[in-house]
DRENTORKOL-3810 file (N, C-alpha, C; in nm, 4 decimals):
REM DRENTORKOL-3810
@n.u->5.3853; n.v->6.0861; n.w->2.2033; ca.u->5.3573; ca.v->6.0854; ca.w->2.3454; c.u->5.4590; c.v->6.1749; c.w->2.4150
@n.u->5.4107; n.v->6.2582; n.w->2.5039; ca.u->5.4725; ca.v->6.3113; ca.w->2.6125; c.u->5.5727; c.v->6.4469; c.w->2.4494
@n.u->5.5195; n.v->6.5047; n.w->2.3837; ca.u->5.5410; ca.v->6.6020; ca.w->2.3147; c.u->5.6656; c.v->6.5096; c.w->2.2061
@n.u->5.6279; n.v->6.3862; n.w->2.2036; ca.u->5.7138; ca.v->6.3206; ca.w->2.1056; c.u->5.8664; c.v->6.2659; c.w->2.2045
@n.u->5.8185; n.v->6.2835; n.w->2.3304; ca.u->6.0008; ca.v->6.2898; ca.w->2.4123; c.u->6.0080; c.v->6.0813; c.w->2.3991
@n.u->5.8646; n.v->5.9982; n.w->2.4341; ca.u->5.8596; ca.v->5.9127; ca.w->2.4753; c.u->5.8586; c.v->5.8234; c.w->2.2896
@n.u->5.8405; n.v->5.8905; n.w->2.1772; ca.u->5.8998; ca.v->5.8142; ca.w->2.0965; c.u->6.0523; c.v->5.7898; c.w->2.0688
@n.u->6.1000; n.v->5.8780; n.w->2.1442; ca.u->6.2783; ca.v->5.8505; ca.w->2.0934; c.u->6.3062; c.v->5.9456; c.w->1.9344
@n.u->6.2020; n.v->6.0314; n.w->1.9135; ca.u->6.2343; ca.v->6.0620; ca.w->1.8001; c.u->6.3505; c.v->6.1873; c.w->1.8072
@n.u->6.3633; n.v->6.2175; n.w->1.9278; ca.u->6.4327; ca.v->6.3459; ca.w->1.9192; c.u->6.5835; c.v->6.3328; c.w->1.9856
@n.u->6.6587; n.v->6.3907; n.w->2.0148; ca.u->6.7913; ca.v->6.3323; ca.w->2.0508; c.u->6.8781; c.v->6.4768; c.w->2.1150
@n.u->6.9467; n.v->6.4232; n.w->2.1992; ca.u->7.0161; ca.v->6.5505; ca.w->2.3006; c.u->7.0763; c.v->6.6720; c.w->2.1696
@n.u->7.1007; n.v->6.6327; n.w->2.0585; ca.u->7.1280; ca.v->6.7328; ca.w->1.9703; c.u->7.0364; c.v->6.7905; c.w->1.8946
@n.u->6.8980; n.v->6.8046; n.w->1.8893; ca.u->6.7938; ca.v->6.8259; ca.w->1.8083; c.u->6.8209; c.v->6.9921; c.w->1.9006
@n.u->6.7843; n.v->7.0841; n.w->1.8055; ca.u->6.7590; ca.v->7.2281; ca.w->1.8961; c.u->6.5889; c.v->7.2207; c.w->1.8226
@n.u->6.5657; n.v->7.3405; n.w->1.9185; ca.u->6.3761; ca.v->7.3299; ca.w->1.9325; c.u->6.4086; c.v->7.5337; c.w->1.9320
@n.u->6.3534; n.v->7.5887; n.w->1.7870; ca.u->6.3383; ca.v->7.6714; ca.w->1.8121; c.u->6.1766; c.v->7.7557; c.w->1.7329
@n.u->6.1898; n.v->7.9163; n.w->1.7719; ca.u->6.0367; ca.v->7.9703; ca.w->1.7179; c.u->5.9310; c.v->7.9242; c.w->1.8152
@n.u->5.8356; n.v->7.8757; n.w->1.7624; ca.u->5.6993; ca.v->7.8507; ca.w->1.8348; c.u->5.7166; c.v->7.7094; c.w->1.8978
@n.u->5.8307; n.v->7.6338; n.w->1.8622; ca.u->5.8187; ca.v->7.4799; ca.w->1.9316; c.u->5.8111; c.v->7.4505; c.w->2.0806
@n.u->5.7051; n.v->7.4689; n.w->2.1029; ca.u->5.6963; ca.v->7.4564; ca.w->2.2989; c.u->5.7766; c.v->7.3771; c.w->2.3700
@n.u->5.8385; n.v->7.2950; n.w->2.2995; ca.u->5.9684; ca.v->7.2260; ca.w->2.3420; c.u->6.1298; c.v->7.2928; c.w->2.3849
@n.u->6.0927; n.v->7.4097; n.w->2.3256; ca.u->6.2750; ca.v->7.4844; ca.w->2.3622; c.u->6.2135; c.v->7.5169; c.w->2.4926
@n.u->6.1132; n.v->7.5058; n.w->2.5463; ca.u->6.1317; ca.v->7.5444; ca.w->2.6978; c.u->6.0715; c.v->7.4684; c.w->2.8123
@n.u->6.0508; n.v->7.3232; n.w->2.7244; ca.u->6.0750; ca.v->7.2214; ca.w->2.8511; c.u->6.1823; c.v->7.1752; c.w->2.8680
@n.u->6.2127; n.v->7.1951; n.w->3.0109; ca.u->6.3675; ca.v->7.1303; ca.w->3.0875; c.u->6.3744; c.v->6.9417; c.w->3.0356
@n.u->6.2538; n.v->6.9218; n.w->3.0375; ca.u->6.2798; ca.v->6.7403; ca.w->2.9934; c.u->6.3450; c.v->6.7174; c.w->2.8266
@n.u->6.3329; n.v->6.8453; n.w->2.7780; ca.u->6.4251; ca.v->6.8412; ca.w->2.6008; c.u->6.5349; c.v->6.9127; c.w->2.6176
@n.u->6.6042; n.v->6.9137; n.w->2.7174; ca.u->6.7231; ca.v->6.9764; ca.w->2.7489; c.u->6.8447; c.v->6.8758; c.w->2.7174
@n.u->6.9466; n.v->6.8861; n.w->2.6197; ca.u->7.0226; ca.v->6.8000; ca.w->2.6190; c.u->7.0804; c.v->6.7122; c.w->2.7603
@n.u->7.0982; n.v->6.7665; n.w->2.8688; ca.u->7.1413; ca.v->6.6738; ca.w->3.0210; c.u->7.0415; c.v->6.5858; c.w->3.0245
@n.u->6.9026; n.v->6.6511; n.w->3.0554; ca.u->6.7970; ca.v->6.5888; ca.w->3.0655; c.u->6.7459; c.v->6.4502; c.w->2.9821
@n.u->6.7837; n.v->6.4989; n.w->2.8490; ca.u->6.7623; ca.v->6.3652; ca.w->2.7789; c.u->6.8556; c.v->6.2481; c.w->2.7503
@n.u->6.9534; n.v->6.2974; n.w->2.7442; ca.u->7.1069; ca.v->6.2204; ca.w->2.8380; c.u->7.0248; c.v->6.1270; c.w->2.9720
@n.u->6.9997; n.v->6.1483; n.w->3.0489; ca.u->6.9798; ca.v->6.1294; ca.w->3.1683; c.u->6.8563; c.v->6.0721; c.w->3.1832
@n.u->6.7242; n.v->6.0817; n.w->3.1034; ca.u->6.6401; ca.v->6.0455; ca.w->3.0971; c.u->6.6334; c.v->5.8810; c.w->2.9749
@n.u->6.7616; n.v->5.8548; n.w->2.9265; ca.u->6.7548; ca.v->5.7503; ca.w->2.8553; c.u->6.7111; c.v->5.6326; c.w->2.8935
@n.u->6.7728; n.v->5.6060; n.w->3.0173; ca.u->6.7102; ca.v->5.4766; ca.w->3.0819; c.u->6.5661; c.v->5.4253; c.w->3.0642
@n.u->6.5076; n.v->5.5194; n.w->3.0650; ca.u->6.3015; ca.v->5.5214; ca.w->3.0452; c.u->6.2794; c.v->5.4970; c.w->2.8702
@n.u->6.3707; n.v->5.5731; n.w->2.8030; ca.u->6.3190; ca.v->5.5335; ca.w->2.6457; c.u->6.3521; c.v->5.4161; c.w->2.5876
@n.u->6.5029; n.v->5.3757; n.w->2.6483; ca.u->6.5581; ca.v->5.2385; ca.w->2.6751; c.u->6.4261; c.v->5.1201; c.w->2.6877
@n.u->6.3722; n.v->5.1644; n.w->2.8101; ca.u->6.2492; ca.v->5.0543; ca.w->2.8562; c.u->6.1386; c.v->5.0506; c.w->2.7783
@n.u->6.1029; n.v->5.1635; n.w->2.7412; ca.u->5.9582; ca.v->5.1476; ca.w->2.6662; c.u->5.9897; c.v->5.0737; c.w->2.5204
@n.u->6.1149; n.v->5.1018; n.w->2.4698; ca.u->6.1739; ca.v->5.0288; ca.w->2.3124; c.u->6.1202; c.v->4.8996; c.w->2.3679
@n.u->6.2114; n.v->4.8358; n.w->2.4664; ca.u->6.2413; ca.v->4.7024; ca.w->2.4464; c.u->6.0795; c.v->4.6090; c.w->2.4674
@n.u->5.9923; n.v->4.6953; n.w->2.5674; ca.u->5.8559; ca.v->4.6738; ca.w->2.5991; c.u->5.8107; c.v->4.6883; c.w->2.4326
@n.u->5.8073; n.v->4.7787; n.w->2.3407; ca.u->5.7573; ca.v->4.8045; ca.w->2.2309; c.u->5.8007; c.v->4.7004; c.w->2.1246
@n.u->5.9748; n.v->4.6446; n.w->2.1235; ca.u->6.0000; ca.v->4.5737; ca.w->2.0448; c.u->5.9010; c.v->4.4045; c.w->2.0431
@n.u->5.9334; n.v->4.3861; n.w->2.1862; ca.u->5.8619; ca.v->4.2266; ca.w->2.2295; c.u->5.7497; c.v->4.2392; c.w->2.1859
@n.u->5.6672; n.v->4.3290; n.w->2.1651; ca.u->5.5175; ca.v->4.3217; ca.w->2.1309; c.u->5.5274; c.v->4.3831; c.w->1.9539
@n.u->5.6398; n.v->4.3731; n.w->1.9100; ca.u->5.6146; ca.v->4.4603; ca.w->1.7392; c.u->5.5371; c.v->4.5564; c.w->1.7722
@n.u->5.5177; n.v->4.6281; n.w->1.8409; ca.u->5.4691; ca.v->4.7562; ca.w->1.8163; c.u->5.5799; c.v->4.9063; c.w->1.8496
@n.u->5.5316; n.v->5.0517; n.w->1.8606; ca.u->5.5778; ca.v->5.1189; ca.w->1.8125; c.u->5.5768; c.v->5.1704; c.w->1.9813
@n.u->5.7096; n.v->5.2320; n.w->2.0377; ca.u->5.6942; ca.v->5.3018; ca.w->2.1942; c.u->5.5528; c.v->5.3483; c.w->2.1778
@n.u->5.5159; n.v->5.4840; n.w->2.1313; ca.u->5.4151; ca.v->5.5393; ca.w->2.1658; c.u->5.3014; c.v->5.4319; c.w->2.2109
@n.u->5.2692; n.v->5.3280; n.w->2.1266; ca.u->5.1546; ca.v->5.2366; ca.w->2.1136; c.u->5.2081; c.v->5.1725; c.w->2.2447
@n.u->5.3230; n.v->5.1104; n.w->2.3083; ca.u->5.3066; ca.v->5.0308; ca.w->2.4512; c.u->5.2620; c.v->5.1560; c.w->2.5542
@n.u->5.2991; n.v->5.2871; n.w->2.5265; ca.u->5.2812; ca.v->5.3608; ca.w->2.6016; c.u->5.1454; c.v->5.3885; c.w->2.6005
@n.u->5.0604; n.v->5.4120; n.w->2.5375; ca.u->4.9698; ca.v->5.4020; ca.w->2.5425; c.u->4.8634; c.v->5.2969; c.w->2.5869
@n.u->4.9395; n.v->5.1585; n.w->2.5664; ca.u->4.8724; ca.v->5.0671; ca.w->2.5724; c.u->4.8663; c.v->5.0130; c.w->2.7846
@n.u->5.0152; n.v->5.0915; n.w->2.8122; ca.u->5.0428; ca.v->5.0231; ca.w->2.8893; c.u->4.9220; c.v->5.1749; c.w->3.0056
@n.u->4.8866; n.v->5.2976; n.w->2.9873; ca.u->4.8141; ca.v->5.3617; ca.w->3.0254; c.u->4.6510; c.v->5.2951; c.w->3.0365
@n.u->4.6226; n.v->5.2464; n.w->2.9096; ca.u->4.5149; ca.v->5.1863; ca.w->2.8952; c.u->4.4631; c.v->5.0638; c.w->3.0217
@n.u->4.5504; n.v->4.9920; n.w->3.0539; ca.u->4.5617; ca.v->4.8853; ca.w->3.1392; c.u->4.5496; c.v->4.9488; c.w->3.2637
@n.u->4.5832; n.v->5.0603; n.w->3.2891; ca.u->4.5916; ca.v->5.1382; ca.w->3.4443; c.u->4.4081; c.v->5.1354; c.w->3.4792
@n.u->4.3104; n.v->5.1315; n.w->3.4134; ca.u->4.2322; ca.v->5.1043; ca.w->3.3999; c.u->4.1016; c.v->5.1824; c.w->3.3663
@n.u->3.9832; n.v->5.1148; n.w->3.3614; ca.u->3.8721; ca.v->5.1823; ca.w->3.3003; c.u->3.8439; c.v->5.3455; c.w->3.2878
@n.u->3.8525; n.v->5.3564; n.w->3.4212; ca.u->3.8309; ca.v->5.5189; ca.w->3.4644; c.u->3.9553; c.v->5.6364; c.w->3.4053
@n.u->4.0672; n.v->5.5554; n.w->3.3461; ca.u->4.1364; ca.v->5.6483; ca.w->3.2439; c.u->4.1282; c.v->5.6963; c.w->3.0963
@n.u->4.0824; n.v->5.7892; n.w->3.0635; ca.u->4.1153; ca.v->5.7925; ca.w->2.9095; c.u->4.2339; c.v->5.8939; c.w->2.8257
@n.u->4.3124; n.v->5.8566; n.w->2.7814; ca.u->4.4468; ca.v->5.9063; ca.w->2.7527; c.u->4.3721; c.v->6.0170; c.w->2.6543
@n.u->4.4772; n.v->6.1206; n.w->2.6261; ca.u->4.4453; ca.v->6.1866; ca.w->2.5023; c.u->4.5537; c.v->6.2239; c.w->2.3887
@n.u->4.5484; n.v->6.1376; n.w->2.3275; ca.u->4.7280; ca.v->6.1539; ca.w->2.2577; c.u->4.6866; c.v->6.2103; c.w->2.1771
@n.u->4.8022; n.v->6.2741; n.w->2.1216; ca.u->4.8483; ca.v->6.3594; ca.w->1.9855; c.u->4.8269; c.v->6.3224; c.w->1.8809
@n.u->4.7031; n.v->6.4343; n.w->1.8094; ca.u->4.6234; ca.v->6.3818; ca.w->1.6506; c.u->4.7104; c.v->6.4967; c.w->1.5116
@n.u->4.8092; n.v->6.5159; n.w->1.5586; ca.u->4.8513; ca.v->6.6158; ca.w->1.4394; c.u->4.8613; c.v->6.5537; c.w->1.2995
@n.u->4.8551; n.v->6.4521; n.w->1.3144; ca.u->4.8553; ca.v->6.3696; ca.w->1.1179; c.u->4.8013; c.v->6.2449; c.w->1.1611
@n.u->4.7312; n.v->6.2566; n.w->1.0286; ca.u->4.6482; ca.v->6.1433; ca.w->0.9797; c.u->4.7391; c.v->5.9954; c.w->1.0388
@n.u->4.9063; n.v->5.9677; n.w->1.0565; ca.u->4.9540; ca.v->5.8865; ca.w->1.0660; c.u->4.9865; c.v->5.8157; c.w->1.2362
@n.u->4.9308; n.v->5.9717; n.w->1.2786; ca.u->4.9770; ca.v->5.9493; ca.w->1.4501; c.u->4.8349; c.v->5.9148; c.w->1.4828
@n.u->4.7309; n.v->5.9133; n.w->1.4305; ca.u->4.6021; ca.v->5.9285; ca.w->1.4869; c.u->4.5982; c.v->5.7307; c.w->1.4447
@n.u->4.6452; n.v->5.7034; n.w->1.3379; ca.u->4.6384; ca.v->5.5162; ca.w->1.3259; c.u->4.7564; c.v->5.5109; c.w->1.3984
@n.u->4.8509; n.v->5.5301; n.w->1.4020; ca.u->4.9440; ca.v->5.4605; ca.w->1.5209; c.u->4.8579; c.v->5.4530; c.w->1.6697
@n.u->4.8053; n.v->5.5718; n.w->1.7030; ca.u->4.7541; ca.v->5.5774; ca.w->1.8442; c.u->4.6294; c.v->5.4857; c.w->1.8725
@n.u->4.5509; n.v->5.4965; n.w->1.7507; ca.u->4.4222; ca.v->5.3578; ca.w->1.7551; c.u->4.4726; c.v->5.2199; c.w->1.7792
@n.u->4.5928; n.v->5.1902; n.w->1.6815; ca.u->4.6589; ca.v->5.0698; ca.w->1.6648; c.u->4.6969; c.v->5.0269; c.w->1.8648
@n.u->4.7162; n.v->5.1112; n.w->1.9614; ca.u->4.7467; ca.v->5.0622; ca.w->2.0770; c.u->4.6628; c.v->5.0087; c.w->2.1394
@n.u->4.4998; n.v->5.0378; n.w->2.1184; ca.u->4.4167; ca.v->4.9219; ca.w->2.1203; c.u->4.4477; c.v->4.8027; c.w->2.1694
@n.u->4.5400; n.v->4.7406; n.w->2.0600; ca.u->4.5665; ca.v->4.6621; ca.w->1.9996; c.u->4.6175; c.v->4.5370; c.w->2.0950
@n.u->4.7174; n.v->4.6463; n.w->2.1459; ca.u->4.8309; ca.v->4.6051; ca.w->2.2032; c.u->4.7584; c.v->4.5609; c.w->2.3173
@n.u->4.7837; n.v->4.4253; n.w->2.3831; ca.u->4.7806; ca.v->4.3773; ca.w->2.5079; c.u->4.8434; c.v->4.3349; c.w->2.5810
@n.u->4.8608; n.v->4.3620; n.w->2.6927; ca.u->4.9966; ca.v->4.3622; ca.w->2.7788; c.u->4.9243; c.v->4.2465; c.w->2.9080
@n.u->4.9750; n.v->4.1928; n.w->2.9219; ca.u->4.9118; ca.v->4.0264; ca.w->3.0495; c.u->4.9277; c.v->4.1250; c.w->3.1842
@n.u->4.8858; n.v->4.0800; n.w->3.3225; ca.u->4.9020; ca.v->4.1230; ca.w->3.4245; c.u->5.0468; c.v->4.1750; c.w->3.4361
@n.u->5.1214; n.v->4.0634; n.w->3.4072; ca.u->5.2419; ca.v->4.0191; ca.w->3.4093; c.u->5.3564; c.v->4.1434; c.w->3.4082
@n.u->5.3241; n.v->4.1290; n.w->3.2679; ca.u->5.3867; ca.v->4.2689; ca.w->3.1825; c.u->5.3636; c.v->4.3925; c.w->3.2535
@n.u->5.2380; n.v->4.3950; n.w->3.2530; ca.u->5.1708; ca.v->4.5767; ca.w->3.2911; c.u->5.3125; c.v->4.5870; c.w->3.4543
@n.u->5.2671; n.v->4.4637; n.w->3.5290; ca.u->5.3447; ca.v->4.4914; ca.w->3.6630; c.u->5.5068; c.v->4.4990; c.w->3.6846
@n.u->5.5252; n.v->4.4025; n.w->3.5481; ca.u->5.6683; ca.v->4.4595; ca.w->3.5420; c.u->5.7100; c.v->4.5923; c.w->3.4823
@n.u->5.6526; n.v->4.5702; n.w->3.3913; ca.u->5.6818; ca.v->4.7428; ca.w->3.3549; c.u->5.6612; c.v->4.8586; c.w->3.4571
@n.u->5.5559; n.v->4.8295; n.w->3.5145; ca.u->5.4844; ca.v->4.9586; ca.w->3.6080; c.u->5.6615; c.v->4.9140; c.w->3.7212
@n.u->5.6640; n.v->4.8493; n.w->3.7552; ca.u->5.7448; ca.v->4.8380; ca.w->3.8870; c.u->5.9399; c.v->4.8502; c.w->3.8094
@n.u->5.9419; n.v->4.8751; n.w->3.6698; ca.u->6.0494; ca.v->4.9195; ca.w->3.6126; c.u->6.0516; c.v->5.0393; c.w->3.6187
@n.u->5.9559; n.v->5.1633; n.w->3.5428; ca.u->5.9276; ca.v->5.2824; ca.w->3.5551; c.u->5.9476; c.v->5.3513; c.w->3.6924
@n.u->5.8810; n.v->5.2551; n.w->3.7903; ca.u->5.8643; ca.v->5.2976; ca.w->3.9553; c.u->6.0029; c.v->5.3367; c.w->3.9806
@n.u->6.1166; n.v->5.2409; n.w->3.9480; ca.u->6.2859; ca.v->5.2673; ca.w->3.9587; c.u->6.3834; c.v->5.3642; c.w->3.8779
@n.u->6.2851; n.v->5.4030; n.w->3.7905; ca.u->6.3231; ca.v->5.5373; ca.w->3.7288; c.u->6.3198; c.v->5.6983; c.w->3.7230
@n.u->6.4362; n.v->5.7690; n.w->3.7888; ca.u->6.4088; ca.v->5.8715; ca.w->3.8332; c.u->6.3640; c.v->5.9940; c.w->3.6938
@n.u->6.3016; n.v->6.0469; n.w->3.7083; ca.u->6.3224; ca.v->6.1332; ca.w->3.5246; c.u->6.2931; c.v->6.2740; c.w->3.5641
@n.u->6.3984; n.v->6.3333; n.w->3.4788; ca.u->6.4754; ca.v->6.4426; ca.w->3.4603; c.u->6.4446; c.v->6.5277; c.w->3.3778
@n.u->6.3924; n.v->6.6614; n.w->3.4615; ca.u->6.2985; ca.v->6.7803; ca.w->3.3547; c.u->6.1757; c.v->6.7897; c.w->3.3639
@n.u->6.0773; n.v->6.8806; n.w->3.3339; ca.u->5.9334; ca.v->6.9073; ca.w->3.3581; c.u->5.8668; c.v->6.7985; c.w->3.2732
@n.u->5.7699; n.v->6.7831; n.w->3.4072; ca.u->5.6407; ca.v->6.6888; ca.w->3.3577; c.u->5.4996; c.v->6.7690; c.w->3.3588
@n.u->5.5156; n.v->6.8063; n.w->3.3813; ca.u->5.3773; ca.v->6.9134; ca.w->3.4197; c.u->5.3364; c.v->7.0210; c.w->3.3892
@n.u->5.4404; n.v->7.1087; n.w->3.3366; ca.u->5.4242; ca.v->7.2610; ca.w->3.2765; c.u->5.4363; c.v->7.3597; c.w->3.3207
@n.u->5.5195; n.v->7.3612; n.w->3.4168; ca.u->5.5411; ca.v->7.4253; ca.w->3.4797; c.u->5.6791; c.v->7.5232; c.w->3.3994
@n.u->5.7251; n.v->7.4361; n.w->3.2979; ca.u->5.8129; ca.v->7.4961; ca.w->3.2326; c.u->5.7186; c.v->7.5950; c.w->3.0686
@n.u->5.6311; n.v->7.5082; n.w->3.0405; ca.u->5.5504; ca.v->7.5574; ca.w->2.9593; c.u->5.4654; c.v->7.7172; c.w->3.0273
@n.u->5.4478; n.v->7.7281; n.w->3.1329; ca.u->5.4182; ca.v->7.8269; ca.w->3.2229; c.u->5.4924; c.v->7.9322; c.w->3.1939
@n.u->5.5851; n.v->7.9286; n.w->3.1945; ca.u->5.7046; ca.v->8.0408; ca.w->3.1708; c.u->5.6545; c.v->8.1026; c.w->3.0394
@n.u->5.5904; n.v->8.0664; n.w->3.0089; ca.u->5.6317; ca.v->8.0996; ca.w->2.8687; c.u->5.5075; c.v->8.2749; c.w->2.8896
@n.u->5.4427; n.v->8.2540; n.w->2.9609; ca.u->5.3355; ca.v->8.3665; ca.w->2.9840; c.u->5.2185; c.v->8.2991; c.w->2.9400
@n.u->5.0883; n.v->8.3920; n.w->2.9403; ca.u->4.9239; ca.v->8.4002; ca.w->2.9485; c.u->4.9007; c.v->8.4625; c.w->2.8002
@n.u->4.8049; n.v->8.4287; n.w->2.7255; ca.u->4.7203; ca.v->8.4849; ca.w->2.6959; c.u->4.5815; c.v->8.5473; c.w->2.7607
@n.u->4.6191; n.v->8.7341; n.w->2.7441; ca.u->4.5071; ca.v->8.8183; ca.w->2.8066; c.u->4.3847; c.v->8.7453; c.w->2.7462
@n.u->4.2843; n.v->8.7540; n.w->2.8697; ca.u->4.1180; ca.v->8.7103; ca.w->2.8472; c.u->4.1207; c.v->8.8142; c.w->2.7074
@n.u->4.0989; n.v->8.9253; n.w->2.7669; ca.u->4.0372; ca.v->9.0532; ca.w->2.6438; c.u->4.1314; c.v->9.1118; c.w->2.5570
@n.u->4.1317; n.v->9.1094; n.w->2.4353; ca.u->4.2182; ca.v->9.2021; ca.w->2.3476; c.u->4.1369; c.v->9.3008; c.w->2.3068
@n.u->4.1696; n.v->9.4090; n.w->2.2955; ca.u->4.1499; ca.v->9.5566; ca.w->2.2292; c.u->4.1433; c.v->9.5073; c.w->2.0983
@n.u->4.0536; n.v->9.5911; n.w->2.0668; ca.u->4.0080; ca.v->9.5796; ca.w->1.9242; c.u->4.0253; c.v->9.6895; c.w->1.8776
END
């Protein structure tokens, strides 16, 4: 989720280089992810109480936002595509969804959400010469 930032798998010392669209989002910036801990902090402890995995509350907890949403997470291996079904799974009570939602609400986060950093990166021309 969120280019892997929202599993915790990556860490203010990971470098992102070559084709990884990550060396040029500001949110994988070592400050940024420093600074953005508080939020991965929350989704663990949301993920631990339910045995499941961040991505899966994160997902799960999107799911609950309701009908008219459909997420589209990341199918690169056979293993992320059953983790991401498995959030299904996961059910979160009114309760939960509102505490969480109103935890997140108090969290400021640090670095591109939107792509605006991915933007930089340039266009692919409509037409190539042949």
């Amino acid at each position: 989720m969120g280019n892997g930032f929202l599993s915790g798998k990556y860490t203010p010392s990971d470098k992102f280089q070559g084709d990884d669209v990550r060396r040029v989002i500001t949110r994988f910036s070592p400050e940024n992810m420093e600074a953005n801990q508080p939020l991965l902090d929350l989704v663990h402890r949301y993920a631990d109480r339910k045995g499941c995995t961040a991505a899966q509350i994160s997902l799960a907890w999107v799911l609950k936002g309701g009908d008219f949403i459909v997420p589209i997470p990341g199918m690169r291996s056979e293993s992320r595509i059953t983790e991401n079904l498995g959030a299904a799974d996961i059910k979160l009570t009114d309760e939960e969804y509102a505490a969480l939602t109103a935890a997140l609400d108090k969290i400021e986060i640090h670095g591109d959400r939107d792509g605006k950093d991915i933007a930089k990166l340039g266009t692919v021309p409509d037409n190539v010469d042949r």
